[in-house]
N, C-alpha and C positions, 0 to 999 in steps of 0.2 A: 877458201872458196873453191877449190880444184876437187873438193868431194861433191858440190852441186853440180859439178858437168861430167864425173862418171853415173851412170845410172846403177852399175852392180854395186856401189858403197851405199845406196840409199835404202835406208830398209824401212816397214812400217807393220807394226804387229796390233792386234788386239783379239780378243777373246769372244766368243758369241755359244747360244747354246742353241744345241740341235737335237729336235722332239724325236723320241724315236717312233712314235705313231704320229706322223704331222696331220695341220688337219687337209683334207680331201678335197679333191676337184668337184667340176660337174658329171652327173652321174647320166644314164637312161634309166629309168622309171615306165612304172606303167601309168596309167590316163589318170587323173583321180588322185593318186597319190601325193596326199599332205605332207608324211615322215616318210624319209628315204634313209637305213641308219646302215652305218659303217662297223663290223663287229671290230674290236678290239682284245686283245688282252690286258691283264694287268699291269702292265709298264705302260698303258697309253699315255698319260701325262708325264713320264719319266723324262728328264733329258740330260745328256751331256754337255760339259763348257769343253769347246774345242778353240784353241790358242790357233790363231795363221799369222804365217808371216813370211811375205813378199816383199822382193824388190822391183826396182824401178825401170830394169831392165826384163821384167816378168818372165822371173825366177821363183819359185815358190819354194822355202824354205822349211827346214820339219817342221810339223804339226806337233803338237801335246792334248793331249786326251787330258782332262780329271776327270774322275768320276767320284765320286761321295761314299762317305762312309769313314773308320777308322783303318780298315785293311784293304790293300789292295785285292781286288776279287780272283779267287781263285782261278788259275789258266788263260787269262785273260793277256797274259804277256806274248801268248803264244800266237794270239791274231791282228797284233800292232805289229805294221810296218817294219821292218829294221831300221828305217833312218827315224822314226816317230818316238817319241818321247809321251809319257804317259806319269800322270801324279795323281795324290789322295786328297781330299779336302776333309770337312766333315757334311757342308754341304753341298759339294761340288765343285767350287767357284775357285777362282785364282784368288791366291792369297801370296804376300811376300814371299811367304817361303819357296812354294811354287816355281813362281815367277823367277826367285833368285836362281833355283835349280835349273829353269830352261835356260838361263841366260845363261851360264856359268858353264855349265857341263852340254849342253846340248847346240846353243845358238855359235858359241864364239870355237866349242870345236871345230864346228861344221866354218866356220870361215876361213881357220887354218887348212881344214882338209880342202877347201877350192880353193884357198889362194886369190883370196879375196883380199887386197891391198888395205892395210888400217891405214890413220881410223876410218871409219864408218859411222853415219848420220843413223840412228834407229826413231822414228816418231812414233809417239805413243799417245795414249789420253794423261790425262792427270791423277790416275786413278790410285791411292794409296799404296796400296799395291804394288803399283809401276814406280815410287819411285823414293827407296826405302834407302835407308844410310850405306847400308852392306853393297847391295846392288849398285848404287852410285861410286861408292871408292873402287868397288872390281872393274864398272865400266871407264873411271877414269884412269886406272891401271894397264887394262887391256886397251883402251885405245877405241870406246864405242861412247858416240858419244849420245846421250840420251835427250830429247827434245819433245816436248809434251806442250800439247796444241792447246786452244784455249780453252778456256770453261764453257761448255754449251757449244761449240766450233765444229766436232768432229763430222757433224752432217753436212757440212760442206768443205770441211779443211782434209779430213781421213780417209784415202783410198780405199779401205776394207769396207767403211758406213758405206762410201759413195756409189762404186761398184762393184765391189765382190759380194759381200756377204748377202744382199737380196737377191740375184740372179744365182746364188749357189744356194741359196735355203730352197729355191723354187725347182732348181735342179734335183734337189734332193730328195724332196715331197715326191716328185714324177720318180726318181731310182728307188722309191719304198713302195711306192703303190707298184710298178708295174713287180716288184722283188713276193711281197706282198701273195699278186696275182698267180704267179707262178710256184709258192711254196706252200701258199696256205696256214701257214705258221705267222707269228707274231714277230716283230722283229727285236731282238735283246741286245744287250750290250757284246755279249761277243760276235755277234753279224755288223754291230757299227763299223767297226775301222775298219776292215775290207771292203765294206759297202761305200763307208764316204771316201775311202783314196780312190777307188774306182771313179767316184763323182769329180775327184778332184783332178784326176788325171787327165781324163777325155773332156769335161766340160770348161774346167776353168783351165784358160788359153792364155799365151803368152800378150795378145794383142789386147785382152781383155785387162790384165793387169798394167799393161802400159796404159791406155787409155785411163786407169783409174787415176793414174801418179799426174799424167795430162792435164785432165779435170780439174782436180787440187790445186795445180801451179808447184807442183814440187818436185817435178820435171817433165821437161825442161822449167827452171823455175821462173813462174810471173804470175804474180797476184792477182792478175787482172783476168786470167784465165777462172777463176773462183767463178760460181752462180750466187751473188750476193740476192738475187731474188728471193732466195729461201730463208734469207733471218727474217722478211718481212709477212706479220701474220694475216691473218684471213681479216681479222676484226679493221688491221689500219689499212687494209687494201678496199674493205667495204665501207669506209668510215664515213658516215652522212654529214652534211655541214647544218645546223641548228639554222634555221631564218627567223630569227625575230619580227615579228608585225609594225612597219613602221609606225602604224595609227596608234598602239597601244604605248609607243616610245615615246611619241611626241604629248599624246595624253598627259603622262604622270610628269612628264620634266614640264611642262604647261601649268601645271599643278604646283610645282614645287617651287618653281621661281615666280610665282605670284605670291606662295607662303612666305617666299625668301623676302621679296619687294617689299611685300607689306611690314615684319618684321625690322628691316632697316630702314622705315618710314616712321617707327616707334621710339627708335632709338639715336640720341644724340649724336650729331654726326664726329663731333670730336672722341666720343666711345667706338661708332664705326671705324674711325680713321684710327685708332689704339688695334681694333682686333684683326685690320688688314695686314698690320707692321709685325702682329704675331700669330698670322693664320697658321702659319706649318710649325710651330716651335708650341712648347708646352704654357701655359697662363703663367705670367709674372709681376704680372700686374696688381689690382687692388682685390684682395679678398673678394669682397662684395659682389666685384664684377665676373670673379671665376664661372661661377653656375649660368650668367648668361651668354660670357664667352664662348662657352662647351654647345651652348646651343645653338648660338648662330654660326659657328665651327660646322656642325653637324648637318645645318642646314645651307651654307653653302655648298657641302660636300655633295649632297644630294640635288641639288638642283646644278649642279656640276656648271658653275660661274667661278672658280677661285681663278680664272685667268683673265678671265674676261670681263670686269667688272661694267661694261656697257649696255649688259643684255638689260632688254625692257620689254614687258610682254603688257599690252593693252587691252582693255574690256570691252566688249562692245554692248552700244544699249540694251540689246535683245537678253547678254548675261545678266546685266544688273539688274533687268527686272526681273526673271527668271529666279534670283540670286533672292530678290524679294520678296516672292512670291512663297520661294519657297522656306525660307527661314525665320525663326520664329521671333517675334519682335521683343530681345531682351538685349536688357545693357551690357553693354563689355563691362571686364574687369575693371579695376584699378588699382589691384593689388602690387603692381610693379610700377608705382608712378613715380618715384624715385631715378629710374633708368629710359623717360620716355620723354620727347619733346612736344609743345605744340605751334605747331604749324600753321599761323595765320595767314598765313598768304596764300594760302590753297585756294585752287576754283574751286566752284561748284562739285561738278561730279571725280574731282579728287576724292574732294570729303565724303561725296556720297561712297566712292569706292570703297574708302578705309571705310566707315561704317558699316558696308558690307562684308567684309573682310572680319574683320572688329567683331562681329556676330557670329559669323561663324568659328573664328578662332578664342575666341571668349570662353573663360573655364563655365562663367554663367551660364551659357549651352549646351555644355557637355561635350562639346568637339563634333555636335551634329552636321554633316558634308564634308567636315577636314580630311583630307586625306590622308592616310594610318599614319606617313610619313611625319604629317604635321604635329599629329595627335601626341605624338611622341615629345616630342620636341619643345614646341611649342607651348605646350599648357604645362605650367607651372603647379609641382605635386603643392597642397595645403601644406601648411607648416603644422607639424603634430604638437597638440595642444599638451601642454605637463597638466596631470593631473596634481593637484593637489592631495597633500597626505591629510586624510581626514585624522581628528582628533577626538575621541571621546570622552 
């Protein structure tokens, strides 16, 4: 724990690439003008991966150039820095090998020649690259210990994401354009490394690189120093709440426990009392009864009574005739009379209700006003008839 409270043991590296034509500011134009264009040469989309690597105590350690290709390009060693380190890729990019090379010959020299006490904390991303078999036994040899941030994290956990690398890409942009202005030439790979150590010398400041390790909470170390604001995105920051329309709630559930009512007003209450004892469990009971269990299963579900077994929803005269008016005068079924009771003691407009009910949920009607819920449920498919095998 005595390497979290020196700052010089803390180190934090990663790679970024830098446009050698970035793109441009705001310009003056004349009145009128729609295209305002910026000449370029041939390398305008070309770019380098330039490796940095700072500590805690904002110290900025060699830089490494790749540049792409199978050879390193001719004369070009001649305008790298002497403490700066420079590699080939095929496309540019850090790769293990790379990577192995700066750590190995360039990063852990450079800590012997300061005298920089091991080990040493280095953070990294998770990047294949960063954290390869070779690389790991040399740093568990030398004394560097390597620690790679989370997946997705480094924009708020990585000193380089958080504060270096966009205040020095924008520095950089401004030291090509005014570089640009003054030579009239295009800028190429052998004007980069003079040009960005210039940027890196005068812009990127010691106080700049503390405040980055600050920010992080990786020193001085506290987690609490993080901007957790940033994991959360735009979509659950603007997120609307759905409001359902109480009228249209109370409607269909209105609906459904009148279909439910009426349904265990048909059926023997010792059958009821059977399908209550196995409402949440699978049918165990008598074959027969399976196909209507599943359905008044289905339809308590929906009229959402399985707790409550007291609910009672009443009709009022104005529905019943309504109810009458509007429905067509045929007989209920009787195809399931096997599974139904009759209820002599009923009043008057009991009876009248079921009868109402009884019409509408009648296959004889076709399920006309049932509501889809019932339609389903409720009405019992025909039993398909076996044809007979004709004989000639």
């Amino acid at each position: 724990m005595d390497i979290l409270e020196n700052p010089s043991r803390i180190f934090n590296t990663d790679e970024s690439e830098f446009m050698l034509c970035p793109k441009g500011e705001k310009v003056l134009s004349m009145r009128g003008e729609k295209n305002v264009y910026e000449v370029c040469g041939n390398n305008d989309k070309q770019q380098i991966t330039v490796l940095v690597n700072i500590s805690a105590d904002g110290v900025v350690a060699p830089t490494m150039l790749v540049f792409s290709g199978k050879r390193m390009p001719k004369g070009i060693a001649k305008t790298i820095p002497s403490d700066w380190s420079m590699a080939v890729s095929d496309k540019g990019w850090i790769t293990g090998e790379t990577f192995f090379e700066y750590v190995a010959n360039v990063f852990y020299p450079w800590l012997i020649e300061k005298k920089i006490q091991l080990p040493v904390i280095l953070f990294l991303d998770g990047h294949v690259s960063h954290l390869t078999y070779h690389l790991s036994m040399f740093c568990k040899d030398k004394g560097i210990h390597i620690i790679a941030f989370y997946p997705n994290s480094t924009h708020i956990q990585q000193p380089l994401d958080v504060a270096i690398f966009g205040p020095l890409k924008k520095e950089w942009a401004k030291e090509v354009h005014d570089w640009r202005m003054k030579s009239q030439d295009s800028l190429t790979k052998y004007d980069f490394a003079p040009l960005l150590n210039q940027v890196i010398n005068t812009r990127l400041t010691k106080e700049t690189v503390k405040n980055g390790f600050r920010t992080t909470g990786l020193f001085p170390w506290d987690s609490s120093a993080i901007d957790y604001s940033k994991c959360i995105t735009k979509e659950v920051e603007n997120e609307v709440e759905l409001v359902v329309e109480p009228v249209t709630t109370v409607d269909r559930t209105k609906d459904n426990i009148r279909g439910h009512e009426y349904l265990e007003s048909l059926i023997e209450p010792n059958v009821i009392a059977e399908f209550k004892e196995n409402i949440n469990e699978v049918w165990n009971g008598l074959e027969q009864s399976k196909h209507l269990f599943e359905i008044w299963q289905k339809s308590a579900l929906q009229s959402n009574i399985l707790i409550n077994d007291n609910v009672s929803i009443s009709i009022s005269p104005l529905d019943e005739e309504n109810d009458i008016n509007n429905t067509p005068n045929r007989a209920p079924s009787t195809s399931t009379a096997g599974y139904f009771q009759t209820n002599t003691t009923a009043t008057a407009s009991e009876e009248k209700r079921r009868e109402i009910l009884a019409k509408k949920i009648s296959p004889a009607t076709g399920g006309e006003g049932v509501p889809s819920p019932f339609k389903r449920n409720l009405l019992w498919p025909k039993s398909p008839q076996k044809k007979k095998n004709s004989t000639t």
